[in-house]
C-alpha positions as CSV (number, residue, x, y, z in Angstrom):
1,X,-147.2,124.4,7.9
2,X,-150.4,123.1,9.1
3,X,-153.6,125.1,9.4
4,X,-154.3,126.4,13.0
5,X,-157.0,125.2,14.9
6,X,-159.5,127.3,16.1
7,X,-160.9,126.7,19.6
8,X,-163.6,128.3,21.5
9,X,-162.7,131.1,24.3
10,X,-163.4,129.0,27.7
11,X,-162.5,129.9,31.1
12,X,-160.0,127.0,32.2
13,X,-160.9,124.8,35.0
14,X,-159.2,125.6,38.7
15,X,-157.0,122.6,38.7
16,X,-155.4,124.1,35.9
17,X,-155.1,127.7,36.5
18,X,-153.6,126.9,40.1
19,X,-150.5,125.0,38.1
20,X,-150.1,127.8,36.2
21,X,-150.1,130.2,39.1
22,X,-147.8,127.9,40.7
23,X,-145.0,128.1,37.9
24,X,-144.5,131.8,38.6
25,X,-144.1,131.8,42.7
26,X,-142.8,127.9,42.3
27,X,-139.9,127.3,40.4
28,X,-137.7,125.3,42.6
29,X,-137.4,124.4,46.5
30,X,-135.7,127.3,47.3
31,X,-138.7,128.9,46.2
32,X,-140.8,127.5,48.8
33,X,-138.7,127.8,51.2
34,X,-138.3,131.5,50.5
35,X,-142.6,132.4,50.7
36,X,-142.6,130.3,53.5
37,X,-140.4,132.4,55.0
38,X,-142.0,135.6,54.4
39,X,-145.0,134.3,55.9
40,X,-143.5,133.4,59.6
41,X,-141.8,136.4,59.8
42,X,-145.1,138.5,58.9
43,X,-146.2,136.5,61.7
44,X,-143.7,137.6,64.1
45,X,-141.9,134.7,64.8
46,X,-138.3,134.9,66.6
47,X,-138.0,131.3,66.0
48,X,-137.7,129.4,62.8
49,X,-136.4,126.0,62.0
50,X,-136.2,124.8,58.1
51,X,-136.0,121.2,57.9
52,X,-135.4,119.4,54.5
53,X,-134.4,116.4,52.5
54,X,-133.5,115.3,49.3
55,X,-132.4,118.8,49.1
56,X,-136.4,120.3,49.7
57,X,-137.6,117.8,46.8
58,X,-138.7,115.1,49.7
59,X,-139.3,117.2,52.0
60,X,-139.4,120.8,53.2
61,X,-140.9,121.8,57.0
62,X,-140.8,125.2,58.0
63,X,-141.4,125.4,62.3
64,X,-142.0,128.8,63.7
65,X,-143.4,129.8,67.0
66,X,-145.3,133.2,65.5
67,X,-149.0,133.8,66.7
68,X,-150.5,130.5,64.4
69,X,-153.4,130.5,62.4
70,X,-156.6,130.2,64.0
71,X,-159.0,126.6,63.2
72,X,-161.7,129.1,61.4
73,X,-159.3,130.5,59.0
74,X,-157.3,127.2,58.5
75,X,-159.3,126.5,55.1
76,X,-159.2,130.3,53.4
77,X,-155.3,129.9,54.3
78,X,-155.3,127.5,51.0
79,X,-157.3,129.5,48.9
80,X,-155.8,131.4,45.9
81,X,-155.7,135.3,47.4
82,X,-157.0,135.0,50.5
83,X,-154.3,136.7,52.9
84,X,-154.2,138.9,55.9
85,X,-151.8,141.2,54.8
86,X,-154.2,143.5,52.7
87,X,-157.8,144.7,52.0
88,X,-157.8,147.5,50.0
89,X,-156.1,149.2,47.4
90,X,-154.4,151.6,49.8
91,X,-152.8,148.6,51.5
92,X,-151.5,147.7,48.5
93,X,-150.0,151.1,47.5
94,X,-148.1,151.1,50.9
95,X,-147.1,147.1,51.7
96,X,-145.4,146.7,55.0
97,X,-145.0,143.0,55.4
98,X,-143.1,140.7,53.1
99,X,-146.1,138.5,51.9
100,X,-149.3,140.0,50.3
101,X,-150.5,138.6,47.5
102,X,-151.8,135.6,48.9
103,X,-150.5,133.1,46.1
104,X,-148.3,131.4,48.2
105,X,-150.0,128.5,50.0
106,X,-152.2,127.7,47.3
107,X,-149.3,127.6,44.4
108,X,-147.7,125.0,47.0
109,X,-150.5,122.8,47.3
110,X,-151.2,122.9,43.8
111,X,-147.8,121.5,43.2
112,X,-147.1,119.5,46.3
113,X,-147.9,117.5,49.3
114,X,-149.2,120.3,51.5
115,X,-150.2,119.9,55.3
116,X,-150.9,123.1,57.8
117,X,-150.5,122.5,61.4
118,X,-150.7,125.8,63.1
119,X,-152.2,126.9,66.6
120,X,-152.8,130.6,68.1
121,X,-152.3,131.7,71.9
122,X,-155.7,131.6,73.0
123,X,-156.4,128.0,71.8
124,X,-156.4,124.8,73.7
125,X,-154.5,123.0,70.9
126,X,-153.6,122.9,67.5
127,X,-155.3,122.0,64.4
128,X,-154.1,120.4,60.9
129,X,-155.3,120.8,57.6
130,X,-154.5,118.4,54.9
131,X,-154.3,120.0,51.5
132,X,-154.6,117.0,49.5
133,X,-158.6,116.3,50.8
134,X,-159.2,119.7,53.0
135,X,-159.9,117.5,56.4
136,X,-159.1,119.5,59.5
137,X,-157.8,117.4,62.6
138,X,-156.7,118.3,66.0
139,X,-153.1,117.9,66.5
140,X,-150.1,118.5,69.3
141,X,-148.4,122.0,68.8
142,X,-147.4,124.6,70.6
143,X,-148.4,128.5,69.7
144,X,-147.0,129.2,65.9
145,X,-147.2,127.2,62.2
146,X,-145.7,124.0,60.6
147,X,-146.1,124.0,57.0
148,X,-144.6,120.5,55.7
149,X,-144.9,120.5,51.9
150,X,-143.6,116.6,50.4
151,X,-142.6,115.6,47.3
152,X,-142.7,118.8,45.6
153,X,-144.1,119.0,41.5
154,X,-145.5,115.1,42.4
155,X,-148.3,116.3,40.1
156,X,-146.0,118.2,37.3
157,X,-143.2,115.0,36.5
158,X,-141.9,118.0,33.3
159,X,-141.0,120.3,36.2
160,X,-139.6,117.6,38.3
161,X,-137.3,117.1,35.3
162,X,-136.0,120.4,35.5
163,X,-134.7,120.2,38.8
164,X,-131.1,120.1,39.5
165,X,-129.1,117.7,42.0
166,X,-129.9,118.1,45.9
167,X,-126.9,119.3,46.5
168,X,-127.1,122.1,44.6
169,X,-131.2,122.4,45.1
170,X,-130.2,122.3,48.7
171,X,-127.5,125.2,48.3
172,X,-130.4,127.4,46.5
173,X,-132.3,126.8,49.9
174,X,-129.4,127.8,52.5
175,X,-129.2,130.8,50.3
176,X,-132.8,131.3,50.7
177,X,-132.4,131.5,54.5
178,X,-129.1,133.1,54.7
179,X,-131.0,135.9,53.0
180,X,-133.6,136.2,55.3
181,X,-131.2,135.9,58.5
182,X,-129.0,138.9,57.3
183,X,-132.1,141.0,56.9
184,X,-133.1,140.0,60.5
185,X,-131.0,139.3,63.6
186,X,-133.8,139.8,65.7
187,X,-134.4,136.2,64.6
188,X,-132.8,132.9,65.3
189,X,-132.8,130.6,62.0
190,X,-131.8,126.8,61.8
191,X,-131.5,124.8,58.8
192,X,-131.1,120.6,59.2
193,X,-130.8,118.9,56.3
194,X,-131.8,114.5,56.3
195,X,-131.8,115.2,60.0
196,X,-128.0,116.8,60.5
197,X,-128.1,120.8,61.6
198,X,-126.3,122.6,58.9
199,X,-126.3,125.7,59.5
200,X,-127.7,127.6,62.7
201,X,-127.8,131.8,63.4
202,X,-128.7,132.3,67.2
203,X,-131.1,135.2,67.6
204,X,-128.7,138.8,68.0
205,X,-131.6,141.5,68.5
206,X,-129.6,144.9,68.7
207,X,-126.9,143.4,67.5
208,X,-126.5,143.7,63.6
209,X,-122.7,143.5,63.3
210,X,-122.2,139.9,65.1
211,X,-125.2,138.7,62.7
212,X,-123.3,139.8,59.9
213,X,-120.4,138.1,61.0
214,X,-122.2,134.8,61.7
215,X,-123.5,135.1,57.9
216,X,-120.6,136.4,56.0
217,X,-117.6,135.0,57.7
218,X,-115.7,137.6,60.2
219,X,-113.5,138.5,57.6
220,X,-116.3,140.5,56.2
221,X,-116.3,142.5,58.7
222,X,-112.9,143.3,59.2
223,X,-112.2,144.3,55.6
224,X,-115.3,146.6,55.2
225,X,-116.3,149.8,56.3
226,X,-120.2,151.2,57.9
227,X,-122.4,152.7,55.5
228,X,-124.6,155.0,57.0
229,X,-126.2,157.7,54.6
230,X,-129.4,159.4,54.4
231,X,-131.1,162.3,51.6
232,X,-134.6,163.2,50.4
233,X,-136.0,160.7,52.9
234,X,-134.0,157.4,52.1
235,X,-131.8,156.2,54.4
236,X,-129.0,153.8,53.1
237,X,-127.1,151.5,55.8
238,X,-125.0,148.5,55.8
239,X,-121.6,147.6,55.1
240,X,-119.6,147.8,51.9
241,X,-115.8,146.1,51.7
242,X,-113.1,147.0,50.5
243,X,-111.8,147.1,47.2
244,X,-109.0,144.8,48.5
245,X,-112.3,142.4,49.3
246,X,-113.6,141.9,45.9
247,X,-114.4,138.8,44.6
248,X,-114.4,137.2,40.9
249,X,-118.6,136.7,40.9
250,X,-121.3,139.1,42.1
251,X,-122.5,136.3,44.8
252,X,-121.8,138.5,48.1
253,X,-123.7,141.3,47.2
254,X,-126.9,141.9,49.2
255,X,-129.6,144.8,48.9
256,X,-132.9,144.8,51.1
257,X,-135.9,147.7,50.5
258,X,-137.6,148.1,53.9
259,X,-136.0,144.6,55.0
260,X,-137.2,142.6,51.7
261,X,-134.2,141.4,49.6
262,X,-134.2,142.6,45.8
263,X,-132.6,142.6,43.1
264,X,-132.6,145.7,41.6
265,X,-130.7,147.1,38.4
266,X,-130.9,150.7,39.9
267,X,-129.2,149.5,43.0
268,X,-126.9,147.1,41.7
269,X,-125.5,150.2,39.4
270,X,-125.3,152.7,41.7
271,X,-123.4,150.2,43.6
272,X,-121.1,149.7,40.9
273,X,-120.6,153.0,40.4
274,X,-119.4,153.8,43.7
275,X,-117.0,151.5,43.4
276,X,-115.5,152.5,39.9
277,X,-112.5,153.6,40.0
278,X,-111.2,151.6,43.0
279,X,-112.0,148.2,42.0
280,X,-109.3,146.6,40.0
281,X,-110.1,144.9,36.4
282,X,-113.5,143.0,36.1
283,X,-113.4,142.4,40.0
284,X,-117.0,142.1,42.1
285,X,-117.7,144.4,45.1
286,X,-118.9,142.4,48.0
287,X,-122.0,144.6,50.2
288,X,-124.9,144.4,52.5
289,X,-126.7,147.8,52.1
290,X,-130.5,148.3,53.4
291,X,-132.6,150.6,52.0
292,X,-135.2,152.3,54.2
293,X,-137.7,154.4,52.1
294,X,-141.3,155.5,52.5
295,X,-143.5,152.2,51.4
296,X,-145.6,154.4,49.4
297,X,-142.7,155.5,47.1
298,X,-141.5,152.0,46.0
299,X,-143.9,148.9,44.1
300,X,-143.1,145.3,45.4
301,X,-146.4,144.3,43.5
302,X,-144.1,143.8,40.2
303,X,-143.4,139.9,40.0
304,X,-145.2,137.2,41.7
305,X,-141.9,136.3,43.9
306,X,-141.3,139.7,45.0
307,X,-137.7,140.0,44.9
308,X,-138.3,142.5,42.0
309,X,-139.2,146.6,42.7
310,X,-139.8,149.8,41.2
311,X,-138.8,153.3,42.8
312,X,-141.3,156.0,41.8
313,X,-138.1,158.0,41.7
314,X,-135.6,155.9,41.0
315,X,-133.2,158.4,40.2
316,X,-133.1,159.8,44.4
317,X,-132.7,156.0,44.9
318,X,-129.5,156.0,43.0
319,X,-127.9,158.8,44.1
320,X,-128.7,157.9,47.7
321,X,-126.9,154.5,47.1
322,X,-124.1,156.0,45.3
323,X,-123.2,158.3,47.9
324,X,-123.5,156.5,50.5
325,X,-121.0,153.7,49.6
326,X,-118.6,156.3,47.8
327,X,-118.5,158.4,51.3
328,X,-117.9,155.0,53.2
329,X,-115.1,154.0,50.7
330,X,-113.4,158.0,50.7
331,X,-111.9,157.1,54.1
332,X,-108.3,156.4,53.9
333,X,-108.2,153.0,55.6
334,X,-104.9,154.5,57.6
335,X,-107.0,156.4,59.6
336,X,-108.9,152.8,60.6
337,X,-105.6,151.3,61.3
338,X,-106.1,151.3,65.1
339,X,-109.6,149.2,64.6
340,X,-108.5,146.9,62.0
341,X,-105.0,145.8,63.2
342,X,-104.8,144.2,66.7
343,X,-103.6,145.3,69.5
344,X,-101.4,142.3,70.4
345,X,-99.5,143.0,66.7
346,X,-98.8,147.0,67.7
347,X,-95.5,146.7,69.7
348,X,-94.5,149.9,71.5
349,X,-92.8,151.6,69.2
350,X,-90.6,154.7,70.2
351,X,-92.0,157.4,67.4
352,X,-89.5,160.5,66.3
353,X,-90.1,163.1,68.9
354,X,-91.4,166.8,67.5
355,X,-87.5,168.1,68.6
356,X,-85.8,165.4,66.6
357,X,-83.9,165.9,63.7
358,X,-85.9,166.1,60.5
359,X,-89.1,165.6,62.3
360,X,-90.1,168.9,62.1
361,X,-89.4,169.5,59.0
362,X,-92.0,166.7,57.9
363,X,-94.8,168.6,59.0
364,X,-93.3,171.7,57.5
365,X,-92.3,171.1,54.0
366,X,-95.1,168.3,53.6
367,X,-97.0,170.2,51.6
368,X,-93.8,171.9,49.6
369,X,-91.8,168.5,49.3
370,X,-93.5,167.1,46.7
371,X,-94.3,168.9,43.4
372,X,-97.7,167.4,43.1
373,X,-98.7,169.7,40.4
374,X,-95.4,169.6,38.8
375,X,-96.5,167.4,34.8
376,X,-93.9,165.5,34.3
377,X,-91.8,166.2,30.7
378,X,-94.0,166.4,28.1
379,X,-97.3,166.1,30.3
380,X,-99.9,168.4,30.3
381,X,-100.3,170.7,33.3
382,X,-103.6,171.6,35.5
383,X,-103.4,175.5,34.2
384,X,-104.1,173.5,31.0
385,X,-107.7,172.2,32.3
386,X,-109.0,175.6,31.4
387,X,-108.3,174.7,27.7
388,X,-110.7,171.5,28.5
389,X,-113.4,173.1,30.2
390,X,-114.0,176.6,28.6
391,X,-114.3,179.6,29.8
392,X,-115.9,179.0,32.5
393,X,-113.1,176.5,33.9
394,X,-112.4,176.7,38.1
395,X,-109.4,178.8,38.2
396,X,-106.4,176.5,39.0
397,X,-105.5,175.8,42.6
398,X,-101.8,175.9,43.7
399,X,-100.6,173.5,46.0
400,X,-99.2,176.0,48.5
401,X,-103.4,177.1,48.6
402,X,-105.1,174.0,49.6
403,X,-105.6,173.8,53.4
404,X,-103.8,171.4,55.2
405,X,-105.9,168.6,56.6
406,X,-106.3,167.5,60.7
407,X,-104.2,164.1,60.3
408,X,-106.3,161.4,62.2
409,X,-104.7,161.1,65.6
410,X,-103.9,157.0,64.9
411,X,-100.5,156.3,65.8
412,X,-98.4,157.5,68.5
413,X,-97.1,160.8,66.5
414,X,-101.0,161.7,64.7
415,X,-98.9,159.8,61.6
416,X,-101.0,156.4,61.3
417,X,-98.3,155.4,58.6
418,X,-95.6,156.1,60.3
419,X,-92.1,157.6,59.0
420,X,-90.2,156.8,55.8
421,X,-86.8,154.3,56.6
422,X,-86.1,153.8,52.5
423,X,-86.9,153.4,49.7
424,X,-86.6,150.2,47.0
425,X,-85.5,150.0,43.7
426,X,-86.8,153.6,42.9
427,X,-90.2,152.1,43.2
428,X,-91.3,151.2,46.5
429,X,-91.0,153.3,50.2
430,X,-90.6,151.3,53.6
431,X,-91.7,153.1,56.4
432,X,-92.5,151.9,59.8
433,X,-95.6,152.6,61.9
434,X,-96.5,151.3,65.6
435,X,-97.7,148.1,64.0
436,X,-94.8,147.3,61.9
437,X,-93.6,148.1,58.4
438,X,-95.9,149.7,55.7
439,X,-94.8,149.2,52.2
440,X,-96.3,151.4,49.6
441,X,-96.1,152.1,45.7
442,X,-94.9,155.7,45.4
443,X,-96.1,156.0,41.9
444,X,-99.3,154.6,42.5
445,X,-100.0,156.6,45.5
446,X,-99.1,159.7,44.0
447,X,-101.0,158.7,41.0
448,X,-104.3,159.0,43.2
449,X,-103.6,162.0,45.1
450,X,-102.8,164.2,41.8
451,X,-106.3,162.5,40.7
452,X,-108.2,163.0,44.0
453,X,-106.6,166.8,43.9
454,X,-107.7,167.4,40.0
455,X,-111.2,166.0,40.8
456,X,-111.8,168.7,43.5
457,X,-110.6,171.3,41.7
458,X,-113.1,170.0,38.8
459,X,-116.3,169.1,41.0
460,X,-117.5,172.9,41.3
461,X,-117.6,173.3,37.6
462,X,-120.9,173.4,35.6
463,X,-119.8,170.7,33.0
464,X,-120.3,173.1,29.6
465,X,-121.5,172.0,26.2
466,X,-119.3,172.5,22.7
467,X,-121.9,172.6,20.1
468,X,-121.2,170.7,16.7
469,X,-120.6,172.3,13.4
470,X,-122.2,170.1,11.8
471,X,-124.8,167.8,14.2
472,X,-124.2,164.3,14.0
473,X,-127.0,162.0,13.4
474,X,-127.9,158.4,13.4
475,X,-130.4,156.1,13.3
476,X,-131.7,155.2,16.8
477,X,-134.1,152.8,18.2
478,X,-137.7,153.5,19.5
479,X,-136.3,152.9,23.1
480,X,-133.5,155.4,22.3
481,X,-136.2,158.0,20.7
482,X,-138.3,158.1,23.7
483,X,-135.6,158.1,26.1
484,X,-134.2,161.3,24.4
485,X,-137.3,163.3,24.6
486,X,-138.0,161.9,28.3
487,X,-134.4,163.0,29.6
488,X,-134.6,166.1,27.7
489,X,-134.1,168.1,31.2
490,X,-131.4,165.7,32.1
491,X,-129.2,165.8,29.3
492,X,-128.3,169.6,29.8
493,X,-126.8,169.1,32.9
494,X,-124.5,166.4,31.5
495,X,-123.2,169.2,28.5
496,X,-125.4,166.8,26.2
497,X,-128.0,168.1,23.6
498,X,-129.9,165.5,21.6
499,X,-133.0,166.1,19.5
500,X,-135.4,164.2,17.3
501,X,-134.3,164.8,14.2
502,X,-136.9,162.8,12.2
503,X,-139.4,159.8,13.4
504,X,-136.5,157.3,13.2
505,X,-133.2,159.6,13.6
506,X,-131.6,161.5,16.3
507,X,-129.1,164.6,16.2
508,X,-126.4,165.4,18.4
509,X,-125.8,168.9,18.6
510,X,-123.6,169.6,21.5
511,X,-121.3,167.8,23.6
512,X,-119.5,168.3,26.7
513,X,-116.6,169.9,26.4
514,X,-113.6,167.8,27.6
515,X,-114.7,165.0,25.4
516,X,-115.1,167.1,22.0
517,X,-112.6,165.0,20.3
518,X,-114.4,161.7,21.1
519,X,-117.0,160.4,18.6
520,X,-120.1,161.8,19.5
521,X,-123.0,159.0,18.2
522,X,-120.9,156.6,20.8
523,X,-121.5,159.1,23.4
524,X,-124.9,159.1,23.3
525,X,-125.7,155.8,22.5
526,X,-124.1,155.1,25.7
527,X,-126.0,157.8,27.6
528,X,-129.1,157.0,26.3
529,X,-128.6,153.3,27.1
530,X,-127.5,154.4,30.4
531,X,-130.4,155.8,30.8
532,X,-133.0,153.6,29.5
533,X,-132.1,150.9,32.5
534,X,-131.1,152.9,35.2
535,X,-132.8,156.3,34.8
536,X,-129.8,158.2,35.3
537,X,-125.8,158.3,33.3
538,X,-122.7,158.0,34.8
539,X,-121.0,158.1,31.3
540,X,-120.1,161.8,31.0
541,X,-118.7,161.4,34.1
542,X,-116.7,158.2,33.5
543,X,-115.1,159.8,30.4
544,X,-114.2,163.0,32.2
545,X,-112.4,160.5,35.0
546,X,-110.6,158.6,32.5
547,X,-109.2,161.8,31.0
548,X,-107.9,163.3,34.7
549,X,-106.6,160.0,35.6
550,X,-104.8,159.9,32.0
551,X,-103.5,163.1,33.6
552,X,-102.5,162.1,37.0
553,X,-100.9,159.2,35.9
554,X,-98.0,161.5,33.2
555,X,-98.0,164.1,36.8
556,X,-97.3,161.2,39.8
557,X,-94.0,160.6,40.7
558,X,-92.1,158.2,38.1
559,X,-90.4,154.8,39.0
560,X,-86.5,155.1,39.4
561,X,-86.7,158.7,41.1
562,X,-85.0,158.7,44.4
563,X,-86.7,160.7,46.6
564,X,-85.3,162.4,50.1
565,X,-87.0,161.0,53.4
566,X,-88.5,164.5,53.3
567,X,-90.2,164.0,50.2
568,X,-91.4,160.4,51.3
569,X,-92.4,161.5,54.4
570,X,-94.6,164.5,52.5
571,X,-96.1,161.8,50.7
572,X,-96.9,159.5,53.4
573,X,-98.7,162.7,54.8
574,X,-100.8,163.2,51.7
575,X,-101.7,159.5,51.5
576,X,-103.4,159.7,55.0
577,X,-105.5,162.7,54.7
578,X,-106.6,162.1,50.3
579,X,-109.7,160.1,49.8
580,X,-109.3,156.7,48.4
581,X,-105.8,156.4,48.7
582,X,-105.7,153.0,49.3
583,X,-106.0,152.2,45.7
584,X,-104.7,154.0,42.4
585,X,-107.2,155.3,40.0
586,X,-106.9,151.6,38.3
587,X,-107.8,149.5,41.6
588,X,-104.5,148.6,42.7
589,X,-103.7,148.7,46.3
590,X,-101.1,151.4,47.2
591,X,-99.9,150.5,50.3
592,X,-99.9,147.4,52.2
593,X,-99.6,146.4,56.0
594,X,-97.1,144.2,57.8
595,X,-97.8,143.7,61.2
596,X,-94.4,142.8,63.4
597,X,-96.1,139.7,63.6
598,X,-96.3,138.5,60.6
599,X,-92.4,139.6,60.2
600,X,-91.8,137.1,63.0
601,X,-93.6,134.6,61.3
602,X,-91.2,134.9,57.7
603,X,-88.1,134.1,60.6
604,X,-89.6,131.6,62.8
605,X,-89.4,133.5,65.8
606,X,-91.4,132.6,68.9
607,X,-92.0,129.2,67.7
């Protein structure tokens, strides 16, 4: 091995230290494209048009008609940190505009072909700067900024290398700006690529939903729901789809903090959490959720391209994301029937008058019909929770207890999915509704209401602790250390106790009591790590679901039973007024829609 070399300490020359300032804000044309995009809209520009070629490589020109750059101010506008944004400390704790760290500009030059043509309200034209030799020249423009940046990493041929093909750099790019344009339909963006327009969002001020469905397709909006949600001063809003929506990759899901798009683990978990038991497999939830929160509480000076943050609590983040999307997904999506399904596929239908018979007796046996409490043979019952949960288990609700729901007036008869006509095999129920036939899985629909009914019954409980007979210990990291004595008021409230029991080993004590019989050192491993990345656990709670939805599944309704149009009907009632019921507790759909329409279509009819 050969003998290092020792140097002198030197400062490094400019030319130098701008191209390695420029690796961290530059590392592709997307890049650009995305700090030149903060930068008009800080501006306040309503108008921007992105013009590229070779995929940005060539050529990138970013047009906006925001209030320009005035001639005195042309040459600072190059300089590493010299911005408008900020001038003090203060500014910096509480950032309101998308750029601020004035790296931008100069990074580009330093790395590319950089001319600034820019002209301001008051002035009788416009003036260009050239980046290469710093000349300023009078040029035709009206009021706003060009920046055209050509043949980007020229002066770095090892980045150049790097680069991928322009079709995908240019993909990275329309990414860039669909990014931007969902964050603000006040704007109107275009995108031309070697001179053809491929992509264009006309300006929608007020008008957030037709935005989203110019960027996301209208499918989007049609299978997803409003999020609107707001706790301890943040105020979550968006849309989330549904579970029947999901995709294979994570490449739909957007989050903005006060209009900036991030990607944040905190987010992206509590996300994920909201969708965990209605999301089938390894399947990707698809959202657009903003995030409006005092500028003071969140840091956006944490990477140089500012798509990372940190929450100074974090934790109120989380749960504010959580709960909004899981209240936006707890709607049964039969009582959205009437906004989802069009009108021209809802034929008249005549619906069972109240004097008919057997349709009173819907309404009055629905909650009697079915035995939802009723284990099947050899399952355990809900009395036997209390042997879970200690003494200090909810007493056990009977069936005949629970109040009966207002049924969302929908359909013609308040029954949005409709009235039983069959049933299949043992398996599956036909029952027809104004729009058609419905077809649903009786087992896994009565799967989720017995576990929609056993989480109620279990959300008022303080989750209680066993403690261990003997503690177990193990060896555990420094992270996993200091994340046990930071969470040390956390970990009660989760029925976890976990103490230092020397410099390099923990000890679990106690345990919550449902999972007693689990291994504990796997438990906490997972909590801790849990922990460590997102500043709050959902694992104690995961566990606890698994074991009631263990449950529900041995107490639903087995395949093979025939069941009365009474008792289908009772659980066609259930279905539209129990949270989630669109899926079972393992993400598959329960029900499904077939409009009279597309009935016509499987016979020809009308063709």
């Amino acid at each position: 091995m050969p003998e290092p070399s020792h140097r002198p300490i030197r400062e490094l020359p400019d030319d130098l230290i701008s191209q390695i300032a420029a690796g961290e804000v530059v590392e592709r044309p997307a890049s650009v494209v995305r700090e030149l995009l903060d930068n008009a809209l800080d501006a306040g520009a309503t108008q921007i048009a992105v013009r590229l070629s070779a995929g940005g490589v060539r050529l990138i020109r970013i047009e906006d008609n925001g209030s320009g750059i005035a001639q005195a101010e042309l040459g600072a506008a190059l300089k590493r940190h010299a911005t408008s944004k900020i001038a003090s400390l203060s500014d910096l704790e509480s950032v309101a505009t998308m750029g601020f760290r004035g790296e931008a500009l100069a990074a580009i030059n330093a790395v590319a072909e950089l001319t600034l043509i820019a002209r301001t309200a008051d002035a009788p034209n416009g003036w260009a700067i050239n980046g290469v030799t710093g000349e300023i020249s009078a040029a035709a423009r009206p009021q706003g900024t060009t920046v055209e940046v050509k043949e980007l990493f020229f002066s770095v041929p090892a980045r150049r290398k790097f680069l991928k093909a322009d079709a995908t750099e240019l993909a990275h790019c329309l990414e860039s700006v669909r990014r931007h344009a969902l964050a603000r339909p006040d704007v109107a963006f275009s995108v031309w690529s070697d001179g053809k327009l491929i992509a264009q969002w006309r300006q929608r001020a007020g008008e957030a939903d037709q935005r989203l469905t110019d960027v996301m397709g209208a499918t989007f909006l049609e299978q997803s729901v409003a999020v609107d949600y707001t706790a301890g001063g943040i105020h979550v809003h968006g849309r989330a789809g549904l579970p029947n929506h999901a995709r294979t990759r994570a490449d739909q899901q957007f989050s903005y903090v006060n209009g900036r798009y991030v990607r944040d683990k905190v987010v992206a978990h509590a996300a994920r959490s909201a969708y965990e038991d209605v999301l089938y497999g390894g399947r990707q939830p698809v959202y657009v959720l903003h995030i409006e929160v005092d500028p003071t509480r969140v840091d956006v000076n944490v990477h140089p391209t500012k798509i990372e943050v940190r929450f100074r609590d974090s934790r109120a983040v989380h749960q504010a994301v959580q709960h909004a999307v899981d209240n936006a997904l707890a709607i049964p999506r039969a009582s959205l029937l009437q906004q989802t399904v069009p009108e021209a596929a809802a034929p008249a239908v005549a619906a069972p008058q109240a004097n008919a018979p057997g349709a009173a007796r819907w309404i009055a046996q629905a909650q009697s019909a079915m035995h939802f409490f009723k284990p099947a043979d050899g399952a355990r019952s809900v009395q036997e929770m209390a042997q879970l949960w200690g003494a200090t288990a909810p007493a056990s609700v009977p069936a005949t207890a629970i109040p009966e729901p207002v049924l969302p007036a929908v359909d013609a008869d308040g029954q949005p999915l409709g009235h039983a006509v069959a049933q299949i095999h043992g398996i599956y129920i036909l029952a027809e509704n104004r729009w058609g036939l419905v077809l649903v899985d009786m087992h896994a629909a009565h799967e989720r209401i017995v576990y929609e009914r056993l989480k109620a019954q279990l959300d008022g409980a303080r989750i209680t602790s066993q403690p261990l007979l003997i503690p177990a210990t193990f060896a555990a990291s420094p992270e996993e250390i200091a994340t046990a004595e930071e969470a040390a008021d956390v970990l009660p409230q989760i029925g976890l106790d976990i103490t230092p029991f020397s410099s390099k080993t923990l000890a679990v004590r106690a345990v919550p009591t449902a999972l007693a019989a689990g291994d504990p050192v796997e438990l906490a491993r997972g909590v801790l790590a849990e922990l460590a990345r997102h500043d709050v656990s959902t694992v104690v709670q995961r566990a606890q679901n698994e074991l009631l939805g263990t449950m529900a599944c041995h107490g639903a309704v087995r395949a093979n039973r025939h069941l009365t149009l009474d008792e289908m009907n009772a659980l066609l009632r259930q279905m539209e007024t129990t949270e989630r019921s669109d899926q079972c507790n393992h993400g598959r759909p329960t029900w499904r829609q077939l409009t009279l329409k597309e009935l016509d279509g499987l016979f020809l009819r009308g063709r």
